[in-house]
N, C-alpha and C positions, 0 to 999 in steps of 0.2 A: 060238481065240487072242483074237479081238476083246472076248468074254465077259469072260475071265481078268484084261487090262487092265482093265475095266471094276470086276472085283469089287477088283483091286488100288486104283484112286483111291478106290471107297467108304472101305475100310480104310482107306487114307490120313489120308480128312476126319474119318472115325470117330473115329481115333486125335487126330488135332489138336482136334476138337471137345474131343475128353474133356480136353485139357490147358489148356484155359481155364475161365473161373468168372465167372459174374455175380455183382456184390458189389452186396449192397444195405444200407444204416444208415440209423439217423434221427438228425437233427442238431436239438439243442433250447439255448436260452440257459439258463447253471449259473445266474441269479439267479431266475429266473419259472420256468422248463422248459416255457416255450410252445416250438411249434416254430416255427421259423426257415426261412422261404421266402428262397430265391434262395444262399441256402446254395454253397458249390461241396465235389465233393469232385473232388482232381484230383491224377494220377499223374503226375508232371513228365519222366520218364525214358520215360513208353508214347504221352505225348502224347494221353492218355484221359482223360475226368473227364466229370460230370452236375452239374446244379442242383434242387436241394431241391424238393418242391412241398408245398402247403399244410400239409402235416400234418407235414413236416419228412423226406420219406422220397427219399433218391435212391439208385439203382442205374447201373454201369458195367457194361457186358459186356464180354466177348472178355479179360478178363485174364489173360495167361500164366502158367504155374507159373511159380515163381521166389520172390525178396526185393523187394520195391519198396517208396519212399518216398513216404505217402500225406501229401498235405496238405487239413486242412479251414478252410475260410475265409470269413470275412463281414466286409464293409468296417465299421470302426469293434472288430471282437474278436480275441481275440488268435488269430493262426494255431496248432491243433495238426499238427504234425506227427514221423508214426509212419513204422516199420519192417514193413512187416510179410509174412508169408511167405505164400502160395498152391501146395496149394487148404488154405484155413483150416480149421483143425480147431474151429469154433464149432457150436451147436446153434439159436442166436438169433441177428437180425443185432446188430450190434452198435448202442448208443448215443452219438454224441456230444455233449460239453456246450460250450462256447462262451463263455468271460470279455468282459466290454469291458474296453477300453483305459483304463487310469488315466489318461491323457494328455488325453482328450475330456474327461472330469469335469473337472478342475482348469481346461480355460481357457472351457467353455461354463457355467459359472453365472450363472445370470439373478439380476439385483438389483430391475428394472424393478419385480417383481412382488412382492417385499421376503419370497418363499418360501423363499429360499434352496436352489434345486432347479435341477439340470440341466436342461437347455434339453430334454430329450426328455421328461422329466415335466411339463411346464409344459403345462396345457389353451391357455393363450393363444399365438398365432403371437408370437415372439421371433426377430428377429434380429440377430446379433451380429458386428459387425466387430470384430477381435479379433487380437491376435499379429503375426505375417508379414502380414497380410494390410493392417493397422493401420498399420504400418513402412511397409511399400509405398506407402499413401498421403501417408503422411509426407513421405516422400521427392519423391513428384513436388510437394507444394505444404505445403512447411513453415511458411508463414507462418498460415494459418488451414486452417477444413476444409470449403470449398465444393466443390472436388472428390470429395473423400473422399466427400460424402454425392451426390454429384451422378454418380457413375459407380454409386449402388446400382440396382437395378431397384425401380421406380417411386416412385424418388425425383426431383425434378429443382430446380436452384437457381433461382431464375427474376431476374434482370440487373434493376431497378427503375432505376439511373441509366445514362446511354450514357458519361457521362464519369468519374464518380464509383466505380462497382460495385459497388454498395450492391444488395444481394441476400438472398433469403427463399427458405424453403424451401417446397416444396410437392410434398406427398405423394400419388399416386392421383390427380394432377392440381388440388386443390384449393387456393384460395389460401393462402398463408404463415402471417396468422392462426388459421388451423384448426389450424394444428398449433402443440403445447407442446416450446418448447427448456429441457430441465433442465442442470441440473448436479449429480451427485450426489443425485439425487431432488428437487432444489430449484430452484422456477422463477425462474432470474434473468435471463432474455432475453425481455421479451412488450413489449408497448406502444413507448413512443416507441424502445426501444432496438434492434426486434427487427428495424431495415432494416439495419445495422452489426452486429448480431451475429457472423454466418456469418463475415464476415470479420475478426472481432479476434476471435479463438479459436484459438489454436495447436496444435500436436495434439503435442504430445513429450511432454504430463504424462497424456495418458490411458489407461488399462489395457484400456478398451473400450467400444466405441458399440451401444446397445441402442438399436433400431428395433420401435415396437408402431402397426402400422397399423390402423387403425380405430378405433372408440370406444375410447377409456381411461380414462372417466370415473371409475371408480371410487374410481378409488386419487387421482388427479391433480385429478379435477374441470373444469369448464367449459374450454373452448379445445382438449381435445384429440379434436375433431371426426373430422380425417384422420387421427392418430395424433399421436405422440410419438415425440422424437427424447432418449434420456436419454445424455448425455456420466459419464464413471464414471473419472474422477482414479486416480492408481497411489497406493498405501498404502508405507507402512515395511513390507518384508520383514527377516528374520532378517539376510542379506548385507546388507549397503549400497550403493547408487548413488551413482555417479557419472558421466552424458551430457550432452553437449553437439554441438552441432548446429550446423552453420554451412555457408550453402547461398546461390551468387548466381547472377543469372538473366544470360539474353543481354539481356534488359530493362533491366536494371541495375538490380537489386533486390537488398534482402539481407539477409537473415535470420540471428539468431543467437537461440538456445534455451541454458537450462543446465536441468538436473534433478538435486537431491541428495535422497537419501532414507537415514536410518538411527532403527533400532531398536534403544534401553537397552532394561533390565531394566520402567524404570514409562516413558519417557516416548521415545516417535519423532517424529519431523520428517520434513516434506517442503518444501522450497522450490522451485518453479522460477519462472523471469525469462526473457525472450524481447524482442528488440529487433528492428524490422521495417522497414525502409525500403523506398519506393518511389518512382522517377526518372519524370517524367513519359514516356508512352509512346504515338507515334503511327503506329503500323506502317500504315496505310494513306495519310497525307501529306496528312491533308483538314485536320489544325490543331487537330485536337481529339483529346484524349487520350483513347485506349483504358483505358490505369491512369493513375493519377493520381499525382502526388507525393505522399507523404504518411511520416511517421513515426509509430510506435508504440512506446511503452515498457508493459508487463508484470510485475508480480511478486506471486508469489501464495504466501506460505510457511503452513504448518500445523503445527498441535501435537496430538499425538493420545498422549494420557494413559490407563494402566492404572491405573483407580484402585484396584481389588483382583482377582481372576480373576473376579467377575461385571460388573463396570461399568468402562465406559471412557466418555470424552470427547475427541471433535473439535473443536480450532475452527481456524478460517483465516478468513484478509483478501485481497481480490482486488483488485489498485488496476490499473488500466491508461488511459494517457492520450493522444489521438491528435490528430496535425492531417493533414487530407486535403484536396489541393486537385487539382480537373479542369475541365475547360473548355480555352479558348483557349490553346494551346501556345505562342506568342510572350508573352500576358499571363504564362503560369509561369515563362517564361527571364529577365523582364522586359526583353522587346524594349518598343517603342511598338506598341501597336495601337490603332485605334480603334475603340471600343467593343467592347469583348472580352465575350467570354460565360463565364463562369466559375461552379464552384459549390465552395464553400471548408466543410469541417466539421469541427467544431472538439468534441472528446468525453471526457469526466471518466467514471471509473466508479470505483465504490468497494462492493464486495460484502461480505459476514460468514455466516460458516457456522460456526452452535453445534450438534451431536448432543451428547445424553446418552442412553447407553445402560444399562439393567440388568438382568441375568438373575437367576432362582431357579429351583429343581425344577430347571434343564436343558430346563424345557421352556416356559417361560414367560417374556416380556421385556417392559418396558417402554422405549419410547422417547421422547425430546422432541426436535423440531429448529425450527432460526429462522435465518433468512436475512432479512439488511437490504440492500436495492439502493438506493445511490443513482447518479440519472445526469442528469449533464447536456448539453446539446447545440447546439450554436448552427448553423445552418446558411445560409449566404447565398448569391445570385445576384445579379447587379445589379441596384439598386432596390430590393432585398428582401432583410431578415433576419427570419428568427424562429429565436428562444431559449426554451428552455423548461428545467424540471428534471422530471425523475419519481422521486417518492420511493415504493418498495413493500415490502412487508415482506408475511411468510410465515413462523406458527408452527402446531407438529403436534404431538398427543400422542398416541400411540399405543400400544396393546398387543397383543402375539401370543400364541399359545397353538398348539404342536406336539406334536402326538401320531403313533400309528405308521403309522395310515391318514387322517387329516385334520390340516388347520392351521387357524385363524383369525389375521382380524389386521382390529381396530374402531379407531375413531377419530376425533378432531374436530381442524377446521382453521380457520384463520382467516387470509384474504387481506386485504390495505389496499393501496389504488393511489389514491396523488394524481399529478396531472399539474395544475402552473401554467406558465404562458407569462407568458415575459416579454418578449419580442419579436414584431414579428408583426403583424398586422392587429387594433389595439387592437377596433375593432368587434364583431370577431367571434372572442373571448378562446375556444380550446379546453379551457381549464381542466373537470377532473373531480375526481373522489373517489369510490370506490366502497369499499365493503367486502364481501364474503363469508364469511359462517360454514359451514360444512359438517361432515357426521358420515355415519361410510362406516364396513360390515361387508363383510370378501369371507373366504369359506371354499374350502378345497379339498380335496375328499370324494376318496381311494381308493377305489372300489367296491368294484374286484376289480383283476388283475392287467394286465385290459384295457380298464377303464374308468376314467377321472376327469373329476370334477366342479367347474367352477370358476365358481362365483356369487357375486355381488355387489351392494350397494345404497350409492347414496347420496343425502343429503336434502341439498341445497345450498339458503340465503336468503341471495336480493341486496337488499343495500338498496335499490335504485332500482326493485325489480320483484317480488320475491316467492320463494316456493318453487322449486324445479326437481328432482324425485324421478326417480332415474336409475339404471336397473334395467343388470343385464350377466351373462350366462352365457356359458361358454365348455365343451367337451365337448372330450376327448380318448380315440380310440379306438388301440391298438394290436392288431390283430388276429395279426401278428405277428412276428418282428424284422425284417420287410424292409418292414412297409407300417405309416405312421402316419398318422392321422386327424384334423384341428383342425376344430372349427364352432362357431362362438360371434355374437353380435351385441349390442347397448346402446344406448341413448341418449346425445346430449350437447347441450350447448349453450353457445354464445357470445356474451356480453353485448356490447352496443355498444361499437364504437370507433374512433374518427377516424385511428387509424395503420394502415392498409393497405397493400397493393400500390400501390393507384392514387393515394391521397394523397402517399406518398413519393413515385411519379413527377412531380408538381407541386410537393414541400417546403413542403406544406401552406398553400399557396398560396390567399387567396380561400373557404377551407372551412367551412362555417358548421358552428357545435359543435351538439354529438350531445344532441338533442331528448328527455331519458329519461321525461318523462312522454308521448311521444309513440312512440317506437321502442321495439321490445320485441325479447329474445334473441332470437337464431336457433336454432331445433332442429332438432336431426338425431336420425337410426336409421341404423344400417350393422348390415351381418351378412358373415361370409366364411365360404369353406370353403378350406382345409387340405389337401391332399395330399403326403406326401412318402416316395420310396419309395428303397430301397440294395439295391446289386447288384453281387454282387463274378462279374467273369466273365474266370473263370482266377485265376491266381496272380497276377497284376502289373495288370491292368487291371479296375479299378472305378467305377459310377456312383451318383451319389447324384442323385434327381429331384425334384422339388418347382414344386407346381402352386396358387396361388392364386386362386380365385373371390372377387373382389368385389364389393361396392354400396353406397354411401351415399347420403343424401337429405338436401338440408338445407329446411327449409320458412322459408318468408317471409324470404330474405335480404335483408342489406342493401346496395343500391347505391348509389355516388356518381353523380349524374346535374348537370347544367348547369343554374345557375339564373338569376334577373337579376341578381344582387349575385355570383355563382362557381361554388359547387361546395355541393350538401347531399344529403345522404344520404338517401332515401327507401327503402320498406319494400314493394313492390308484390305481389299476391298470386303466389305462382308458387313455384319451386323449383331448386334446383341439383342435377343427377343424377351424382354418376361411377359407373362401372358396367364391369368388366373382368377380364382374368386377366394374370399373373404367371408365366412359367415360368422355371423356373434349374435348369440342369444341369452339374453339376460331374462331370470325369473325372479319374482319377488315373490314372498309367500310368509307372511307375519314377520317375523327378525332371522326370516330365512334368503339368502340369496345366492343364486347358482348363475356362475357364465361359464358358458359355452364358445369355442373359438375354434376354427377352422380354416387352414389357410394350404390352397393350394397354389401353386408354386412355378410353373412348366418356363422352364429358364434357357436359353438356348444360346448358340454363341456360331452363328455360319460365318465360315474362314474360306476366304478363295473358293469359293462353293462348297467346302465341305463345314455339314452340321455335326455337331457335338455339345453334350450338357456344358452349363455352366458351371464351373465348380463351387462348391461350397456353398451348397444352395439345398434347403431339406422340402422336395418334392412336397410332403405331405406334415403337417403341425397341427397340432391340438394343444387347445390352452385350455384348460376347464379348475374352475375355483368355486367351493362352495364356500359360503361366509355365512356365519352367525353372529349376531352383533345387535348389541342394546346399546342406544343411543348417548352419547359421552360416558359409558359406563363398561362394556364388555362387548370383546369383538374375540371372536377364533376364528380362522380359515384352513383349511384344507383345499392343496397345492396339486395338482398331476397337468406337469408338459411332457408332448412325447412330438421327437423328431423324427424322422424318417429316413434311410440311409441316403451321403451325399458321395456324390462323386469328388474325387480329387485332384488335385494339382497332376500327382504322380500317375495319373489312371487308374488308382483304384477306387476303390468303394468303401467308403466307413458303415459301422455299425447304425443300426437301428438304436433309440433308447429313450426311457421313462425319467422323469426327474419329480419326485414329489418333494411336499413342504408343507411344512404345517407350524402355525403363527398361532396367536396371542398376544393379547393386550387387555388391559385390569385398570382402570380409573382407581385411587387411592383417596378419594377426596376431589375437591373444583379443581387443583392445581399439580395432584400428581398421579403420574400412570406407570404403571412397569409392562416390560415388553420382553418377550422370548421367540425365537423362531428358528427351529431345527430345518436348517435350506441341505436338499437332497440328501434326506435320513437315508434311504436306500445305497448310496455312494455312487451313485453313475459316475463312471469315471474313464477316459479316454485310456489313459494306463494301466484299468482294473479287461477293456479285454481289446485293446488294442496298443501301437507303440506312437511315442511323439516324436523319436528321432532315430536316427541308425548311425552305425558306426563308434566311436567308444566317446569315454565322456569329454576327453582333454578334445575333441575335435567333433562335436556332432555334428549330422547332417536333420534339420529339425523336420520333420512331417508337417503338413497342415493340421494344424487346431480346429477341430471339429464338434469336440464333446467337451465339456467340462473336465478341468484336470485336479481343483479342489477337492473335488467331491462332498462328504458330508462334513459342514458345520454349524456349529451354535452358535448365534448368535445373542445378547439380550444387553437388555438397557433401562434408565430411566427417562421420563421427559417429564420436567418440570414447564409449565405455564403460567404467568401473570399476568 
């Protein structure tokens, strides 16, 4: 009897074994037919599924006879999903092929690199703030985009006034200088303007913010050491616009934007205007303003001409004018004080942007562009004014040439930067004039399916100094649809200049002008490597990963050092080192999305052989956002940055510190949404457990700006749509 049971359970598994099937397929991309790692294939009714391996090939066991609904899937392609019956009456496994999403194409196109190519074909690291994500910053600080850039991974704004906030960017840790602010390919934020820029720039008229870390000499030339930051204005679409914006703080600040855009048959328009007020602001009660009072007016309209189906023309005018005062909080209200500490600035800007574009063949263009910046700026303290104007201008003429596996795109440029002072330390007058001519070829070779090639040269002559020959390759490997590869590196360099970080922290105060048969550019090398991988695991939950190596080196910088008449710039033998990684990982999961950001940092600065940190540089950052959000309908986010202690100007060490926030936004209909967003509910605050200056208030000595002096506020608004 015991036997009998026994051959009975065999039969049993016998029989169930035979009613199941291992299914095995290869999963390959329908444009290349490489195959597609990480792949899923997955049975949503058996609770079964595998992921692809290198060669594209996954198998599932244990699958019952029956009908099931098989789904295949890779984050960024369109999901197929089949019917289908077991045990299959097939001979071969099967193949599947894999479309991407139209949706990725249309909002990831890189302009930076003037290829006209998705950010996944691009040899150069590109990134792109863009759509929802763009909006979202909007919304917590509509007045400019210091935020915006300052919650990217390894980005960070870095505070130059404690009273003013007058602010620069700085990329990989490196000072504000090093990196190029464009607008639409065009540099009109460098030199005396570029301590005020971050903050008089409003973000409702841009389509998207392109970030290129590292050298970018190529195309740009001199100053884009640490990278570039290119801001990318909205166009006339076929629809027409019509947004506006209107946002006040618990600060008592307030903001209003308009943006109109429409497209004729030959001729589109785009206008927008933006009005910005700020109440003076002292959320720690020491007397001195965290924001400053200040008003801004804005308006920037553009005409953009079809002059037949191959040539068009751009131009627009950028006028925006501002008074900003901080300092002594009774001297703002105008109580009596005595001897109040104040710093008042006072700023005219007036931009022009010409393109003329013209195609032939389809595959051939010619382009010209010119931009006129003028800027004026008066800035005073007690006892001391200096005024100056900077007049710059910037024309290009360029051609490209696209074919089916390579592009070219040569070219000559030509830069003019005067800078006169009319106020100020007659003595020691900063006035310059510089010119630069430059001529740049960059190509980019298709190899094969898995290889591209992106090289470049440019020959730059400064009048004060000479040649600057400035090589750049970039290599893009796709081995395949889950893992992509970036490695590239270049030279660059930055010619002398008396507006820095550290001279705006003094307002140019005592600064002896920039010696140019004596000081000579600074040059750099950087190289990075590129890792970025996608993984769809399951049906609803997916990751995309991306891993950044860096290094840049900059030789024989220039430092501000203490002299017997103030402040001059000397050239000592030595180097600036940043050196680090980058990690971001983004999760999707239904109308769930969490990033992750990680950026270390190791910043170094060797003097006559002696090393020491860089200052103002936070070793270790985490950027982490989760977001909930139904599509044009409801979005929330939850906000945690956390910096790491930095060293200082003065030798010491600032605090460690957390920054959360937490947003909202509500669609009210196709055309209205309301917005809230409590920025650092917690208060992190430089003056809640450290000091920003010493000594009494008629005469401070200011500390380095390292933390936030704000602290917590509300902000919220509406944004209408047409």
């Amino acid at each position: 009897m015991h036997r009998f049971s026994l051959l009975v359970l065999a039969l049993c598994f016998s029989t169930l074994s035979l009613a199941q099937t291992t299914f095995k397929a290869q999963i390959l991309e329908e444009a290349s037919g490489n195959p597609m790692v990480g792949a899923t294939l997955y049975f949503p009714q058996l609770e079964l599924g595998g992921t692809s391996d290198e060669k594209g090939w996954v198998s599932v066991a244990a699958i019952p006879d029956g009908t099931h609904t098989l789904l295949v899937q890779y984050l960024g392609y369109e999901t197929l999903r089949l019917r289908l019956s077991f045990p299959l009456n097939v001979t071969e496994p099967p193949v599947y092929r894999l479309e991407q999403e139209e949706e990725e194409l249309e909002i990831l196109l890189v302009q930076s690199n003037r290829s006209s190519r998705v950010i996944e074909d691009v040899p150069t690291r590109v990134e792109i703030i863009a759509g929802e994500e763009l909006a979202e910053k909007g919304n917590m600080k509509p007045g400019d985009i210091r935020m915006l850039l300052n919650e990217s991974t390894g980005i960070q704004t870095q505070q130059t006034s404690a009273t003013s906030y007058n602010s620069s960017i700085r990329i990989q840790g490196l000072d504000g200088k090093y990196t190029q602010l464009l607008r639409d390919g065009l540099p009109l934020y460098a030199g005396f303007s570029s301590g005020l820029s971050l903050m008089q720039i409003a973000p409702l008229d841009l389509a998207q913010v392109e970030v290129v870390k590292g050298a970018s000499s190529t195309l740009y030339g001199g100053g884009a050491i640490a990278g570039l930051v290119n801001l990318i204005s909205k166009r006339p679409e076929e629809e027409p616009e019509l947004s506006f914006l209107i946002n006040g703080t618990s600060a008592r600040g307030l903001d209003a934007s308009a943006f109109y855009a429409a497209k004729g048959e030959k001729f589109g328009t785009t206008v927008f205007t933006s009005f910005n007020k700020g109440t003076a602001y002292d959320p720690a009660g020491i007397g001195l303003t965290a924001i400053p009072e200040f008003e801004r007016f804005t308006v920037n309209p553009k005409l953009f001409w079809d002059v037949n189906s191959n040539t068009n023309v751009v131009a627009g005018i950028n006028y925006s004018q501002e008074d900003r005062l901080g300092g002594s909080l009774d001297y703002i209200k105008g109580k009596t004080a005595i001897d109040p500490y104040f710093e008042a600035n006072t700023t005219d800007r007036i931009s022009t942007e010409l393109t003329f574009k013209t195609e032939w063949a389809e595959t051939q263009s010619l382009t010209f562009k010119n931009s006129l910046n003028l800027f004026s700026r008066a800035i005073e303290i007690p006892d001391y004014l200096f005024d100056g104007r900077q007049v710059s201008s910037f024309s290009e003429l360029s051609w490209s040439s696209t074919k089916s596996n390579s592009s070219w795109i040569s070219g000559l440029n030509l830069w003019t930067d005067r800078f006169t002072q009319s106020q100020g330390d007659r003595s020691n007058l900063l006035d310059y004039s510089l010119t630069t001519i430059g001529g740049f070829v960059q190509n980019i070779w298709n190899a094969n399916e898995k290889w591209t090639l992106e090289s470049g040269f440019r020959l730059d002559h400064l009048d004060t100094e000479g040649f600057f020959p400035l090589p750049k390759v970039s290599v893009l490997y796709i081995p395949n649809a889950a893992l992509t590869l970036r490695m590239g590196g270049g030279l660059g360099y930055k010619s002398p200049t008396v507006f820095t970080e550290e001279t705006e922290r003094i307002q140019f105060r005592r600064v002896a002008p920039i010696d140019y048969g004596k000081l000579q550019s600074e040059r750099s090398a950087g190289a990075n490597l590129d890792i970025n991988y996608r993984l769809a695991l399951g049906e609803e939950l997916s990751l995309v990963a991306n891993t950044l190596f860096f290094v840049t080196q900059i030789q024989n910088p220039l430092l501000l050092e203490k002299s017997a008449k103030g402040f001059e710039f000397v050239q000592p033998e030595g180097n600036f080192k940043t050196q680090g990684v980058e990690v971001n990982l983004k999760w999707n999961y239904r109308d769930f999305k969490l990033f992750t950001g990680y950026t270390l940092a190791d910043v170094t600065q060797e003097i006559n052989g002696q090393n020491s940190p860089y200052p103002l540089v936070a070793r270790h950052r985490l950027n982490n956002v989760l977001m909930f959000e139904q599509h044009e309908n409801f979005r929330v986010g939850l906000e945690a940055y956390y910096f790491s202690p930095q060293v200082l100007n003065d030798g010491k060490e600032g605090q460690s510190y957390w920054i959360f926030g937490l947003m909202a936004e509500k669609a009210l209909g196709e055309h209205f949404s309301v917005f809230i967003n409590f920025e650092n509910f917690l208060d992190a605050r430089q003056t809640r457990f450290d000091t920003i200056y010493t000594g009494d208030l008629s005469n401070p000595e200011f500390r380095d700006i390292y933390a936030p002096v704000d602290g917590f506020v509300i902000n919220g608004g509406v944004k209408l749509n047409f």
